[in-house]
N, C-alpha and C positions, 0 to 999 in steps of 0.2 A: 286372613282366611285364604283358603288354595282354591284355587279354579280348579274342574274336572271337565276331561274330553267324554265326550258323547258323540255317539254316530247316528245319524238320519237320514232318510229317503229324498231327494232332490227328483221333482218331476218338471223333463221340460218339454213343450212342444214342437214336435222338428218343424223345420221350415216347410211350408205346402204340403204338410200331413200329416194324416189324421192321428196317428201311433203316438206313444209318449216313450222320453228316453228318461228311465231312470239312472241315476249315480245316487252311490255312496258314498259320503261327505264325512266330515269329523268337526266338530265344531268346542269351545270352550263354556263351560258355566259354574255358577257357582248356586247354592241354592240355600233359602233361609226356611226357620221351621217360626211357624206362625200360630201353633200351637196344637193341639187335641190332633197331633197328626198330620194339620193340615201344610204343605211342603209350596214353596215358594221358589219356580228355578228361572233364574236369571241369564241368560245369555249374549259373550262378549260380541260387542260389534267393532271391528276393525277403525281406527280410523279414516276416512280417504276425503277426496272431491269427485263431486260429480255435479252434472248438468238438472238442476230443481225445475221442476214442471216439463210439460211437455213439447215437444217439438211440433212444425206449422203443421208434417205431411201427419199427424197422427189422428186415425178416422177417430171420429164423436169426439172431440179435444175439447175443451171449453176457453172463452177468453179467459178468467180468471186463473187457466194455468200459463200463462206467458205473462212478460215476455221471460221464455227460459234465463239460468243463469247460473254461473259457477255458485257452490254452496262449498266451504271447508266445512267437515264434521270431526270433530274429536271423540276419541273413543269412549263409549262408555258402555254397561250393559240394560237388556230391553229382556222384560219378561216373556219367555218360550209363547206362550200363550195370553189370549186375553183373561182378565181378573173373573176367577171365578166364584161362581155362588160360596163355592164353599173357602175361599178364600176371603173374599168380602167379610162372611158371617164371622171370619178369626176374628179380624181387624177393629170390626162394628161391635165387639164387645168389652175390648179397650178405652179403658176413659177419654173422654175429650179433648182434642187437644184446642177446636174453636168452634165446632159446631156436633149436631149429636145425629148419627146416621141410623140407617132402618135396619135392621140385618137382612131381612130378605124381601126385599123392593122389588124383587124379577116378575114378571110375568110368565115365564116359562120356567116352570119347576125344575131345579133339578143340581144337584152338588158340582158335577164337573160342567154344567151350563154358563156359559160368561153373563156375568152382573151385568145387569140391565136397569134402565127405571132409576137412572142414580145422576145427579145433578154435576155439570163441571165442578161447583164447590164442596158437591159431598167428595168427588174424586179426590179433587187440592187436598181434603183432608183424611182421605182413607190414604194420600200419601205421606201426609204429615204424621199420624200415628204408625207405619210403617218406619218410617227415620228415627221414631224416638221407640218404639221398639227392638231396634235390630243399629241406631247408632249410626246408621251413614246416611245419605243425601240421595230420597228417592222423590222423583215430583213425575208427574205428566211428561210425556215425549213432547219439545218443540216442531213443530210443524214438518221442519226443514229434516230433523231428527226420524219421525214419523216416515216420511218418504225415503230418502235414503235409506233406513234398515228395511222396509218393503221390497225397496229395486232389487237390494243385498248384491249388486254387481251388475245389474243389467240395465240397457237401454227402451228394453218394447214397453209395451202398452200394459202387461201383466208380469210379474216377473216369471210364469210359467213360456214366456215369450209372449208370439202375437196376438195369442187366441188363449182361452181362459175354459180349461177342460173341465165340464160344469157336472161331472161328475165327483171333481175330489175339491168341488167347493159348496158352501151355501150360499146358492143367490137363485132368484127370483127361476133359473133356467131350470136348475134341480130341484127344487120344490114342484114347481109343475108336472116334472117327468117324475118322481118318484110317488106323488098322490098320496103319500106317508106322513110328512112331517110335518107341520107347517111350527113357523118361527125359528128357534135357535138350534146349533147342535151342540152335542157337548164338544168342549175347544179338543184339537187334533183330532178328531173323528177320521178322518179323512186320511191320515197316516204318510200323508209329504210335508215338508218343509218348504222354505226359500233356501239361497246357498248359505246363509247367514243363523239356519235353525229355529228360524222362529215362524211359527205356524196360524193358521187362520190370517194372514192380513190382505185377503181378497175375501169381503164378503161376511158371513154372520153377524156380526156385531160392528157398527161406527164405532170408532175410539177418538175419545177428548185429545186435544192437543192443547196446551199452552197457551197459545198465540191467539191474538184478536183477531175478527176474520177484517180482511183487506180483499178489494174486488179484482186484482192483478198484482203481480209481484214489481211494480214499479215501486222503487226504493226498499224491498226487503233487506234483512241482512244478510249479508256474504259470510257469516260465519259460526252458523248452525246456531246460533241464539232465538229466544222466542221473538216474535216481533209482536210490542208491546204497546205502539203508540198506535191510539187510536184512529180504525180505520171508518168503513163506508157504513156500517149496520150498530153503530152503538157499540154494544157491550159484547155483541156474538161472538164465540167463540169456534175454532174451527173442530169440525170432526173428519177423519178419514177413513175409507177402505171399504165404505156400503156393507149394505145390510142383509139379512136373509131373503127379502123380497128384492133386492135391487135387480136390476139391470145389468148386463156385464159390463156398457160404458161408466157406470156408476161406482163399479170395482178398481178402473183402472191405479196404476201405482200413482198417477199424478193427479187424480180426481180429486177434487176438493169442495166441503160444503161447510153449512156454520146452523149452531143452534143460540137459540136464547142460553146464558151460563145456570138460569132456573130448573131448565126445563129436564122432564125425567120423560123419557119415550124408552119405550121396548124394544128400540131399533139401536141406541147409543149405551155402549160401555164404555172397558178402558184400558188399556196397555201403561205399565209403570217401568221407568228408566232407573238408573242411579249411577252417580254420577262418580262413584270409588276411583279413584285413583290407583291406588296401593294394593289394587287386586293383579295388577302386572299387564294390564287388556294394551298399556300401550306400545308394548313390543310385538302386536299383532303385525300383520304385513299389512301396510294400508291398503286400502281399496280406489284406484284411478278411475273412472268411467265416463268417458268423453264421445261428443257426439259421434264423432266416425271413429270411434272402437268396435271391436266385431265383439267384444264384450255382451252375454245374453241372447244373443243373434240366435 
């Protein structure tokens, strides 16, 4: 299958002011048809290293994101967008591969609205009928995965930088200011990306990760895998990136929470990976970003 370039809007916030600087970026994808139309675009992430959770001086930090730490990530590709209604409904009408899903679970109506109301296990399986649909290895982002394609090169607190312009996101700041909408929006609303193309991951929808939730990165893995032995909460699984109502600390790229793996809220969806190889993503230029890089600055 051939990758195709696409170009998208990158917004980022200058340093001590208020104005935003667009660029024009070119990014890689490749995209599956899921069926009655419904289109599936996948987008490559460079391989690199970079520094997992957050640094001491970063305001609203939480302990559970330290103590920081080198992460290797291998390349793979991360859906443009969160899973949406009308994606879900492809999938959820494909036979079972272990368990039998809802087609439309959402609370917020709506075709290009990101799936909501859907359990960590119904996700494992809307990616497992996706792999035996379309033939390659797609599952949930690992945590460590999760974060690095959000920074997508940067060090601040948002990948728009320091500050999180609550105009081209959904959270809790722009709901209030707009008295319009309340809950989801449809995924790219908003019309910017990260440098990496992939959109929505401050805000609208939590998205499942892989990994068991653990109360600090003491003894995580170093090398972008889920981290799987069980930690502080049982069975909880993590989610990232907050939600329509959050908070902007709740947004940030190294923010991190956990759900019951049951549980279905209208705050958690899902972002899908895969893991292709032989799509060529690993002659991208990797990605280095280390604490004193002016990288995102």
């Amino acid at each position: 299958m051939n990758t195709h370039v696409f170009e998208f809007d990158v917004a980022t916030v200058k340093p001590q002011a208020q104005e935003l600087k667009l660029s024009r970026v070119q990014g890689r994808y490749f995209s599956e048809e899921l069926g009655n139309g419904v289109i599936l675009e996948m987008v490559a992430i460079p391989a690199g290293i970079y520094a997992m959770g957050s640094p001491d001086d970063e305001i609203e930090r939480y302990d559970n994101e330290r103590p920081q730490h080198w992460v290797a990530i291998k390349p793979f590709f991360m859906s443009k967008y969160p899973i949406t209604q009308a994606q879900w409904q492809a999938i959820a009408t494909l036979d079972p591969v272990e368990l039998p899903l809802i087609p439309n679970p959402s609370k917020f109506k709506g075709a290009d609205r990101p799936i909501e109301r859907v359990s960590w296990y119904e996700a494992v399986e809307f990616c497992r009928r996706l792999s035996q649909l379309n033939s390659r290895n797609y599952r949930l982002p690992t945590e460590a995965e999760w974060e690095y394609a959000c920074r997508a090169g940067t060090i601040t607190p948002f990948h728009f930088g320091k500050r999180l312009p609550q105009h081209l996101v959904n959270t809790r700041s722009s709901q209030l200011r707009s008295k319009k909408v309340e809950g989801t929006t449809p995924v790219g609303a908003f019309g910017v990306a990260n440098a990496f193309g992939l959109y929505d991951m401050h805000g609208n929808v939590y998205e499942w990760c892989l990994d068991l939730w653990h109360d600090d990165y003491e003894g995580a893995p170093a090398d972008g895998s889920a981290w799987l032995i069980a930690g502080g909460q049982e069975e909880s699984r993590v989610i990232r990136g907050g939600f329509w109502l959050s908070h902007s600390k709740h947004c940030r790229s190294a923010y991190r929470d956990c759900c019951e793996p049951d549980s279905r809220s209208s705050v958690v969806g899902l972002r899908v990976v895969c893991e292709e190889q032989s799509l060529g993503i690993s002659s991208l230029r990797p990605t280095e970003c280390l604490p004193d890089d002016s990288c995102g600055s």
